[in-house]
VOGU-3710 file (C-alpha; in Angstrom, 3 decimals, decimal comma):
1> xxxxxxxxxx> 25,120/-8,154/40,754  24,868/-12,138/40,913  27,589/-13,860/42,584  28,253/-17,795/41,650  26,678/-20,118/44,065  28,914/-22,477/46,284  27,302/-25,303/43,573  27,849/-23,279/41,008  31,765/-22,972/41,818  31,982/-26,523/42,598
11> xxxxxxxxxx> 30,747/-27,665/39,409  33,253/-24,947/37,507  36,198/-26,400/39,534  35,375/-30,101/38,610  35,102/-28,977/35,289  38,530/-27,630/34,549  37,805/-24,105/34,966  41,060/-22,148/36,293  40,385/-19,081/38,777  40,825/-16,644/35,802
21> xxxxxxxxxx> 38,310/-18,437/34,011  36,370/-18,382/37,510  36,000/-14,863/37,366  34,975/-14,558/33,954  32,631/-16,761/34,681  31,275/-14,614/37,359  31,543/-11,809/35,065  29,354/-13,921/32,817  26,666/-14,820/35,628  26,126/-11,142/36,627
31> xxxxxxxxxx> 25,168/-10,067/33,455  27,097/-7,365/34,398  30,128/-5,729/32,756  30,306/-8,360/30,239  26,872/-7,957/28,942  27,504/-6,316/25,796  30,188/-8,789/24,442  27,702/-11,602/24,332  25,056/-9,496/22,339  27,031/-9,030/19,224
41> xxxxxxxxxx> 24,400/-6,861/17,506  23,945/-4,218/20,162  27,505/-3,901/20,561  28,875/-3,007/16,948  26,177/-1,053/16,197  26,375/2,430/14,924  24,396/5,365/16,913  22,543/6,669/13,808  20,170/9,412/13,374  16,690/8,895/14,090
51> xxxxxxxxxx> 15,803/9,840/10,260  18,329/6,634/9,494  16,804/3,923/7,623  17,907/0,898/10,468  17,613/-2,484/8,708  21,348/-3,773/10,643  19,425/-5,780/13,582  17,019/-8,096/12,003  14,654/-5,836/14,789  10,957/-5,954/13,413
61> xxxxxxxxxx> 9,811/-3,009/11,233  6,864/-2,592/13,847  6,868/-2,823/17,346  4,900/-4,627/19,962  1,716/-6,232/18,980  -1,403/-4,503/20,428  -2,874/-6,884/22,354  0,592/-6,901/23,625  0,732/-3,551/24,549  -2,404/-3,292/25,811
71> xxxxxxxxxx> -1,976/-5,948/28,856  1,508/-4,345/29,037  -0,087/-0,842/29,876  -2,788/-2,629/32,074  -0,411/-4,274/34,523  1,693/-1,630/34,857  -0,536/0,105/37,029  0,309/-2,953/39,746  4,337/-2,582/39,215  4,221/-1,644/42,961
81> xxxxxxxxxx> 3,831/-5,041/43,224  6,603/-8,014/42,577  4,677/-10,274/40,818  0,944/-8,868/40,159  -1,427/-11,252/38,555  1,004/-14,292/38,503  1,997/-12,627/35,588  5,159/-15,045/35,202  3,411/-18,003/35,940  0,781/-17,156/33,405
91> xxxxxxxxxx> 3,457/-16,780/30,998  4,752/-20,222/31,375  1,683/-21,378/30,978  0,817/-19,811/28,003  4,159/-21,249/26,512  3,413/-24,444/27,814  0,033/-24,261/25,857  1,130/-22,989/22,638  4,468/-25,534/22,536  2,676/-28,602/23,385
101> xxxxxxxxxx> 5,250/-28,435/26,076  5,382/-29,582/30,079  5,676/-26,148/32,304  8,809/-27,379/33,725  10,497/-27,304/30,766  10,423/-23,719/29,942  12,738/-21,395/31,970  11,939/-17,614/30,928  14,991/-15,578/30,357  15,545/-11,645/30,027
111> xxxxxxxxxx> 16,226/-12,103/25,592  17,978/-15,603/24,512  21,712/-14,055/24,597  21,879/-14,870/28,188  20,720/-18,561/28,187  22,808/-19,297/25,130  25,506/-17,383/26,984  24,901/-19,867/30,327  25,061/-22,716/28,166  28,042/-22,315/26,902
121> xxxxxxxxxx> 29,506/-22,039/30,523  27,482/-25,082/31,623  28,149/-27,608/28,545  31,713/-26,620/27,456  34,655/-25,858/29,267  39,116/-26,344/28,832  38,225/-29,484/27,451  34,866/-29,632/26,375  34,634/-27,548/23,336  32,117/-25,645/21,052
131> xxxxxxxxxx> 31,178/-26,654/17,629  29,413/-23,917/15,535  28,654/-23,507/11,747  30,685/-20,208/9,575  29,096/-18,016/9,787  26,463/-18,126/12,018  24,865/-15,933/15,009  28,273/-14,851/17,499  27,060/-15,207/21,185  27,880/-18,788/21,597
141> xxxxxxxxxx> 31,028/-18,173/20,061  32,071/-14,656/21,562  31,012/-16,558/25,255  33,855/-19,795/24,644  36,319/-17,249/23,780  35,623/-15,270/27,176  35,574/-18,385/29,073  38,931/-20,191/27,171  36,744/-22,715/26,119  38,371/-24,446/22,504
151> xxxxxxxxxx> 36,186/-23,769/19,459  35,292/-25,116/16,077  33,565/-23,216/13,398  32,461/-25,178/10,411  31,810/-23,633/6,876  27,539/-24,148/5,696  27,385/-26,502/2,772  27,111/-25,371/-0,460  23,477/-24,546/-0,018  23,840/-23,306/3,271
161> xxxxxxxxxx> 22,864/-25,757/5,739  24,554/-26,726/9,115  26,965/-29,260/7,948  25,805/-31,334/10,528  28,428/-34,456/10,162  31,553/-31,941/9,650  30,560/-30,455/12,956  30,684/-33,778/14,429  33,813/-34,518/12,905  35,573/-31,176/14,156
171> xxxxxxxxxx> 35,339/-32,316/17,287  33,644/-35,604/18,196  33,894/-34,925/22,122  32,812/-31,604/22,345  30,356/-30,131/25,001  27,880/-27,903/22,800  27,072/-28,286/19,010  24,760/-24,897/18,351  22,937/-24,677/15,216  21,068/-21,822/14,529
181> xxxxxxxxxx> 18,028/-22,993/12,334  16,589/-20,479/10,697  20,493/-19,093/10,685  21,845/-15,629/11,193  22,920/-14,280/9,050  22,020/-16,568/6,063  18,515/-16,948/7,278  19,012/-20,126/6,172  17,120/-23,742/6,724  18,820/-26,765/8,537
191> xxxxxxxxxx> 16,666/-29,837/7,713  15,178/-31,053/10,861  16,456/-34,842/9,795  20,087/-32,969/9,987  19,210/-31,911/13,432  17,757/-35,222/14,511  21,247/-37,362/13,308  23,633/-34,861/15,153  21,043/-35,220/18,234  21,086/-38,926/17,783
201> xxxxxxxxxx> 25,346/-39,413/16,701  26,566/-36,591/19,215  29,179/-37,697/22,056  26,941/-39,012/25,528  26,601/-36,373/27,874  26,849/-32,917/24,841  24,142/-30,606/24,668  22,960/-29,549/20,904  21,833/-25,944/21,520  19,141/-25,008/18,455
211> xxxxxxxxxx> 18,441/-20,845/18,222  15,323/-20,512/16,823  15,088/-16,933/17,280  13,598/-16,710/13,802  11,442/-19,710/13,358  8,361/-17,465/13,623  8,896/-16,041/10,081  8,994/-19,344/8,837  5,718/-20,966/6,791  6,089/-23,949/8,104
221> xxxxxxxxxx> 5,967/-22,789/11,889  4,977/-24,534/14,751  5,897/-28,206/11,968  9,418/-27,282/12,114  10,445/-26,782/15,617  12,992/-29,336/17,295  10,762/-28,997/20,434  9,454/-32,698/19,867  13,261/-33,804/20,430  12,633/-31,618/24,101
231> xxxxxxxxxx> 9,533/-33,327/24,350  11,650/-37,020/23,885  13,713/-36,334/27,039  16,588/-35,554/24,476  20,210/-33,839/25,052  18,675/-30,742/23,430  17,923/-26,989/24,640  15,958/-24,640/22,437  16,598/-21,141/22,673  13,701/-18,281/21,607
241> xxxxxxxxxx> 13,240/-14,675/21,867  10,624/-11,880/21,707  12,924/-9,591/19,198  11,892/-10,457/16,052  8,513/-11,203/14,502  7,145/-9,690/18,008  8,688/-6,632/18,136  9,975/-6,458/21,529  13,764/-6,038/21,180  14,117/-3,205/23,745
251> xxxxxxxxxx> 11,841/-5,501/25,926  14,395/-8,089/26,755  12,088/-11,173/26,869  12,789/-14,539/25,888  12,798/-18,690/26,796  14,621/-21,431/26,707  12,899/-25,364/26,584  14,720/-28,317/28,002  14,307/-31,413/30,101  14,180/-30,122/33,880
261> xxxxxxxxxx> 17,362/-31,025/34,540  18,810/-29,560/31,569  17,140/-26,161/32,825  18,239/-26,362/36,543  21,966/-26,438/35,293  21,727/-23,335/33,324  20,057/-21,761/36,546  22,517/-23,333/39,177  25,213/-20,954/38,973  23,533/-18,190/40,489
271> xxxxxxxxxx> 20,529/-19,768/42,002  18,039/-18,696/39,259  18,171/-15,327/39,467  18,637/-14,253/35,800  16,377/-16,220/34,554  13,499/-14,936/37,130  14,667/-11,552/35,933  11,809/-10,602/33,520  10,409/-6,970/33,632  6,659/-7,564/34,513
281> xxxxxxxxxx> 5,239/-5,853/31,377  7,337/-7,551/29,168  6,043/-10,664/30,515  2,668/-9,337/30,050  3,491/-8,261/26,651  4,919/-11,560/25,850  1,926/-13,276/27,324  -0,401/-11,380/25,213  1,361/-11,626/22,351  2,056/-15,286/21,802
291> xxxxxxxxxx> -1,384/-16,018/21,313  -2,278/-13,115/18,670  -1,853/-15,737/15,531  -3,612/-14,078/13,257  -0,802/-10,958/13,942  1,758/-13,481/13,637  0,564/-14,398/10,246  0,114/-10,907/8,757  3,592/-9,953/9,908  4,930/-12,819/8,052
301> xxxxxxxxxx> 2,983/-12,247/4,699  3,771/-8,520/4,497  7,584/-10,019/5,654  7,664/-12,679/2,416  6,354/-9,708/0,228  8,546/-7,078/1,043  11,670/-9,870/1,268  10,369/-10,855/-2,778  10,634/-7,384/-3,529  14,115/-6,595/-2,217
311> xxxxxxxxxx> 15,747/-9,788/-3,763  14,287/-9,111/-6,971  15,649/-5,519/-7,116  19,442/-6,719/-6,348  19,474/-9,487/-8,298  18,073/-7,313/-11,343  21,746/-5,202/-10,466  23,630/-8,298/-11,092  24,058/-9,110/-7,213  24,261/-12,143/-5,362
321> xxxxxxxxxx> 21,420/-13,020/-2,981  22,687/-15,817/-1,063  19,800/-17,878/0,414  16,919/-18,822/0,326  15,966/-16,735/2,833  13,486/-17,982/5,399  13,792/-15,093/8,277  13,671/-11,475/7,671  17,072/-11,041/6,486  19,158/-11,252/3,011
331> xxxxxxxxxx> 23,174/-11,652/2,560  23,873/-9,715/-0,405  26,982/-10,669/-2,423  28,965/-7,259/-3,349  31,750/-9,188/-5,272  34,085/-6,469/-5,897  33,450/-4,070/-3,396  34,447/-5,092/0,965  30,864/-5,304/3,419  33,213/-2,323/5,614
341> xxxxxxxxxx> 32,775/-0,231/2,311  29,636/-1,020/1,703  28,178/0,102/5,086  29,994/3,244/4,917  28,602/3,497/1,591  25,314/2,933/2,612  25,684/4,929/5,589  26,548/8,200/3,926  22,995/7,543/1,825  21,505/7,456/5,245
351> xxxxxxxxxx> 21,008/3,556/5,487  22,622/1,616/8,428  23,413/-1,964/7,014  25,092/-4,771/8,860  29,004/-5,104/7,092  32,348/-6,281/8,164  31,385/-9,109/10,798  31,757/-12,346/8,618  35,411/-13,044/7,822  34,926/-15,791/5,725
361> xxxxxxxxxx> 32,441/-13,896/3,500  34,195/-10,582/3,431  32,226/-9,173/0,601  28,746/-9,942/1,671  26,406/-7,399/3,777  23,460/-8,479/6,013  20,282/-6,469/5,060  17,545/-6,416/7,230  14,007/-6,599/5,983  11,957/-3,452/7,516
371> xxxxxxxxxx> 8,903/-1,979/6,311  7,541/-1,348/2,213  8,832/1,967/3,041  12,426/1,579/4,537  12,900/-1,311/1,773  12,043/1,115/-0,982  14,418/3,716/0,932  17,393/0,836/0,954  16,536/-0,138/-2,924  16,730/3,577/-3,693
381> xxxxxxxx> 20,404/4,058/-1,626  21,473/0,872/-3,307  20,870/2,311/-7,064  22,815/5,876/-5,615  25,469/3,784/-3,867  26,332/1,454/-7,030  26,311/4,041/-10,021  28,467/5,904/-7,875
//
C-alpha cells in the first residue's frame, strides 16, 4: 500500500484538508480499499451468467487487438524481469509519436479512474470545488464526495453539450471543471470551441480535466482532441484509457497528458508510484496496439453500423434515442417505464443493461453497443420485454 509523501501531506495541509480528509486521502493514494468507489462501473455491476448478453460497460465487443496480444505473449516470457525491453519507456514513446506530444507530458497510469481520481485530490479541495456536467461519467464526482470537496453538477444543454458557461457560472472559483467529451453516458459531442472558452475564461490557477476515454470511436479522431491546448502549455490534463475501442478493460492501462508540472503534482503524493504501476504486458499490449490504425478503423465502422442498426430498431418502437451518439453507447428514453425496471426487465431476458444511475434522467437506460450478434440478442429482448 502507498503511503502520502511528507510533500504530499504538506501540500494537503496548506490546502485545507482536515485529518479526516487526510486519511481519505491516503485511502485514495493507495488505491487500496477505496478502489472500487472511484470506478463506478465495476462497482454496480451485476455478476451475470457467462451466457448473459453484457452491453452495461461500454467494454468493447472484442478483446485485445492481435498485434496487441501478440507482443503481450512475447514479453511475457521476460516477466522475471522488472522492466524487460524498456517496455515502459517504449510506450511513452510510442504515445509521444502518435499525439504529436513531448514524452514528458505523458504519465502512464494503471486505467484513467485513478488519474482522474488524483486530480480531483490535487486541484480541488474544502474550498476549491468541482464543476461537472448532469449527467456525466461519476469518478470525478464520487472522488469530491470522498474527499469533502463542494460540488456542482450542471444539466447538458438541450442538445447535450457541456454547458460550458453554466459550469463557469456554478462556481467561478472552483479547482477542476471536468468535461467528458465524447460524454458518458450520452456519448455526446462538446464542441472543441466550448472547450477552448472555458480553458481560456476559467479562474487562474483551475485545472479543466477533459476524459476522452471514447474519442477513438469518433470520425473525426486524432482532429478533435484538446491535446493542442496540452501542447500550448495550457491549465489542461487529458485523461485516456485502453478499455474501449482497444479492448483491454481487464488490462488496466491508461494515460494522462499535461504540462510537466501539471503531471508531477498528480504523482507527488505518493512519489509516483501508481502511475509507474503498469503490468508489463499491458504495456506491451498497449504499445502494440496504438499503432494498429487500420484495426482502429474497422472497429469503428463495424461500431457506426451496428450503433445505426440499434437506433433504428428503438426508434421504430416509438422510443427515445437521446444523442447523437458518437461513442459506442445509446441512452434510450423508456418514458413510462423507471431504468431500475427496465434492467430487471432486461435482465430476466438474459440482457445486462446499465439502469438506475442517472437521477435526473430516471427513465433512460444506457445500452452498450457489442457485437451484430449481442445487438440482435438486445433488439430481440427489447421486442419480448415491451409487448410484455
Amino acid at each position: 500500500m502507498f503511503k502520502i509523501t511528507d510533500e504530499g501531506r504538506d501540500d494537503l495541509l496548506s490546502r485545507g484538508y482536515s485529518r479526516r480528509q487526510m486519511m481519505r486521502a491516503a485511502m485514495l493514494v493507495s488505491g487500496g480499499a477505496a478502489a472500487l468507489a472511484f470506478n463506478p462501473e465495476v462497482a454496480r455491476a451485476a455478476p451475470g451468467k457467462d451466457s448473459m448478453i453484457r452491453i452495461n460497460l461500454n467494454e468493447c465487443w472484442a478483446g485485445p487487438m492481435a498485434p496487441g496480444l501478440k507482443a503481450s505473449a512475447e514479453i511475457s516470457a521476460k516477466c522475471n524481469r522488472y522492466t524487460p525491453d524498456d517496455i515502459h519507456g517504449r510506450l511513452i514513446k510510442t504515445i509521444a509519436g502518435v499525439e504529436n506530444m513531448p514524452e514528458d507530458h505523458i504519465s502512464t497510469w494503471p486505467g484513467s479512474n485513478e488519474a482522474l481520481a488524483r486530480s480531483v485530490l490535487v486541484f480541488c479541495s474544502p474550498t476549491k470545488g468541482l464543476v461537472t456536467a448532469d449527467p456525466s461519467y461519476e469518478t470525478a464526482v464520487t472522488s469530491a464526495k470522498f474527499l469533502g470537496a463542494p460540488i456542482k453538477s450542471v444539466p447538458l444543454t438541450d442538445d447535450y453539450r457541456h454547458d460550458v458557461k453554466a459550469m463557469l457560472a456554478a462556481n467561478p472559483d472552483a479547482g477542476v471543471y471536468y468535461v467528458c467529451s465524447p460524454n458518458n453516458p450520452t456519448g455526446t459531442l462538446t464542441p472543441m470551441a466550448d472547450i477552448e472558452w472555458l480553458v481560456a475564461n476559467k479562474p487562474p490557477g483551475a485545472i479543466v480535466v477533459v476524459d476522452e476515454a471514447y474519442i477513438h470511436w469518433t470520425p473525426d479522431f486524432p482532429n478533435n482532441t484538446a491535446n493542442h491546448l496540452v501542447r500550448a502549455g495550457k491549465d489542461v490534463l487529458i485523461m485516456r484509457t485502453f478499455s474501449k475501442v482497444f479492448g483491454m478493460a481487464g488490462m488496466r492501462m491508461g494515460f494522462a497528458m499535461g504540462r510537466p508540472d501539471l503531471l508531477a503534482k498528480l504523482r507527488a503524493h505518493d512519489g509516483g508510484q501508481m502511475s509507474f504501476q503498469i503490468p508489463v504486458p499491458a504495456a506491451a499490449c498497449a504499445n502494440a496496439s496504438l499503432t494498429a490504425t487500420g484495426l482502429i478503423d474497422q472497429r469503428r465502422k463495424e461500431l457506426v453500423q451496428v450503433r445505426g442498426m440499434t437506433e433504428a430498431a428503438l426508434t421504430k418502437r416509438g422510443l427515445r434515442v437521446i444523442g447523437p451518439s458518437h461513442a459506442n453507447m445509446l441512452m434510450v428514453d423508456w418514458k413510462t417505464k423507471t431504468a431500475k425496471d427496465m434492467q430487471l426487465a432486461f435482465r430476466a431476458q438474459g440482457v445486462e443493461i446499465a439502469g438506475g444511475r442517472w437521477a435526473i434522467w430516471p427513465t433512460v437506460s444506457r445500452i452498450t453497443i457489442g457485437s451484430r450478434q449481442e445487438m440482435e440478442g438486445f433488439i430481440a429482448a427489447c421486442n419480448k420485454v415491451l409487448t410484455a
